[in-house]
Structure formats: structure tokens, C-alpha cells
N, C-alpha and C positions, 0 to 999 in steps of 0.2 A: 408381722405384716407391715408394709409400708404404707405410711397415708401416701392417698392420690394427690397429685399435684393439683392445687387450686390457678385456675385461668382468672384473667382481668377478664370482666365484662365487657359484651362488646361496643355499647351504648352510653356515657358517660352521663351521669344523673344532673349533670351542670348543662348549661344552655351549651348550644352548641358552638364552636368558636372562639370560646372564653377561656381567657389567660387563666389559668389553672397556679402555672406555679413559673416564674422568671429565672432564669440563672443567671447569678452574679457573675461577669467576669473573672479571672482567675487574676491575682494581682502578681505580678512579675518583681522578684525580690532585687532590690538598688543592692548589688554589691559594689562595692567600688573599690574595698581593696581587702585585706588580707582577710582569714577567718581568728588565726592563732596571730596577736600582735608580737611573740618573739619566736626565737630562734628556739626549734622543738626539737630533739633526737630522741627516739624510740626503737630500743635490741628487742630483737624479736626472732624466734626461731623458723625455719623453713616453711610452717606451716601456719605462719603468720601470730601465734601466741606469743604474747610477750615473756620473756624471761621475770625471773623474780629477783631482782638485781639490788635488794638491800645492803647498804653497804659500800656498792659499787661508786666510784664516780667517774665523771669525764672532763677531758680537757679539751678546749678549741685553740686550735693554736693558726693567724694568719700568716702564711709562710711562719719565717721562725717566730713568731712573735707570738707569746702568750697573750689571749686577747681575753680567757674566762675556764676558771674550774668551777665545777659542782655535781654534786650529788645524786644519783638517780635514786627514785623511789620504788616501790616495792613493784609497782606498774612494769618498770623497765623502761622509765620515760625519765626524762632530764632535760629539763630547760635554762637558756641561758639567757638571763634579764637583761645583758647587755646588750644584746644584738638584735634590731628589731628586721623583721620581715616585711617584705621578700628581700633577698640579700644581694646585695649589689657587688659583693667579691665569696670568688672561693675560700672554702675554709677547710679546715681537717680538722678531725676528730680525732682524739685516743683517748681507748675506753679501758678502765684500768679494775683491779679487784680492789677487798677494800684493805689489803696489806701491801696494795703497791703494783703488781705483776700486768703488765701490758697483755692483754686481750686482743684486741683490733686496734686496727686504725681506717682509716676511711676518708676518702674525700668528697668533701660536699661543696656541688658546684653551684652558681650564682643562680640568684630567683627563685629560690626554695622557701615556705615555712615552717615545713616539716621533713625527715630526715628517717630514713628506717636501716640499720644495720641489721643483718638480716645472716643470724648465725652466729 
């Protein structure tokens, strides 16, 4: 059997008029700029899971120029230390296995933190 719903009383046992309880403001958070300070890329399947890409790494190349390789982790995430956010030029990615074989590529256009390949 279900308990009955218990009601506030109608009558307040405090004088009548009296500040009971105040609510604080709500403080509005000072962003001012990025959340992630670099360059973040995350492979991730259709249904937004990340792969499990041990082994795996990526290269960012601006136009032809290699600007950083490294490593993803088992997450399916790879960051590049060199390049801080939000980005002020396009970059491309290529996303390699860890014996070499090209996967994707992709481009990542200016004013990004983060980055999802997706597939």
C-alpha cells in the first residue's frame, strides 16, 4: 500500500512575515576563454563512443607542413601540446594505425578546442 502524501501546514509556526529562509544569488561563471588549453582530437564511432585506439597515432600537418605527431590513448583521444586553443588557422589531421596504415584524414577549421572524427 502506498503512504499518503503528507501536506505543508497551512499556518507557519514562525511570526507571520518573517524571512524564513533567503536565496543567494546564483553566481554566473567568468569564462573568458578556452576550457581545454590545447589542441584536442577525439575518433569516435556514429554513436558518439569513443574507439579504443591504443597504439594508434595522429599527425597534424598545416598545409604541407608538419606542425606535430602523437599518440592517442586507449580513450580515442590525442592531444597536441603544441598548438594552443582556440586555433587561429585550419589544420588537418591524419589518423594512422600503429603499423603505419592511413585511416582518415580530416580537416579542422579555425576556432576550435576540440576536434571529433566521427567513424
Amino acid at each position: 500500500m502506498a503512504s499518503a502524501k503528507v501536506r505543508p501546514p497551512l499556518l507557519a509556526t514562525r511570526v507571520r512575515g518573517a524571512v524564513l529562509r533567503t536565496r543567494k544569488k546564483a553566481r554566473q561563471a567568468n569564462v573568458t576563454g578556452p576550457i581545454l588549453p590545447r589542441l584536442t582530437v577525439a575518433w569516435v564511432q556514429q554513436n558518439g563512443v569513443p574507439f579504443d585506439t591504443t597504439g594508434f597515432f595522429a599527425r597534424l600537418f598545416r598545409g604541407n607542413t608538419l606542425v606535430q605527431s602523437s599518440g592517442f590513448d586507449r580513450f580515442g583521444v590525442v592531444r597536441f601540446s603544441r598548438v594552443n586553443t582556440l586555433t587561429n588557422a585550419s589544420f588537418t589531421v591524419r589518423v594512422y594505425s600503429d603499423n603505419g596504415v592511413l585511416f582518415r584524414t580530416r580537416t579542422i577549421p579555425a576556432g576550435v578546442e576540440i576536434f571529433a572524427v566521427i567513424g
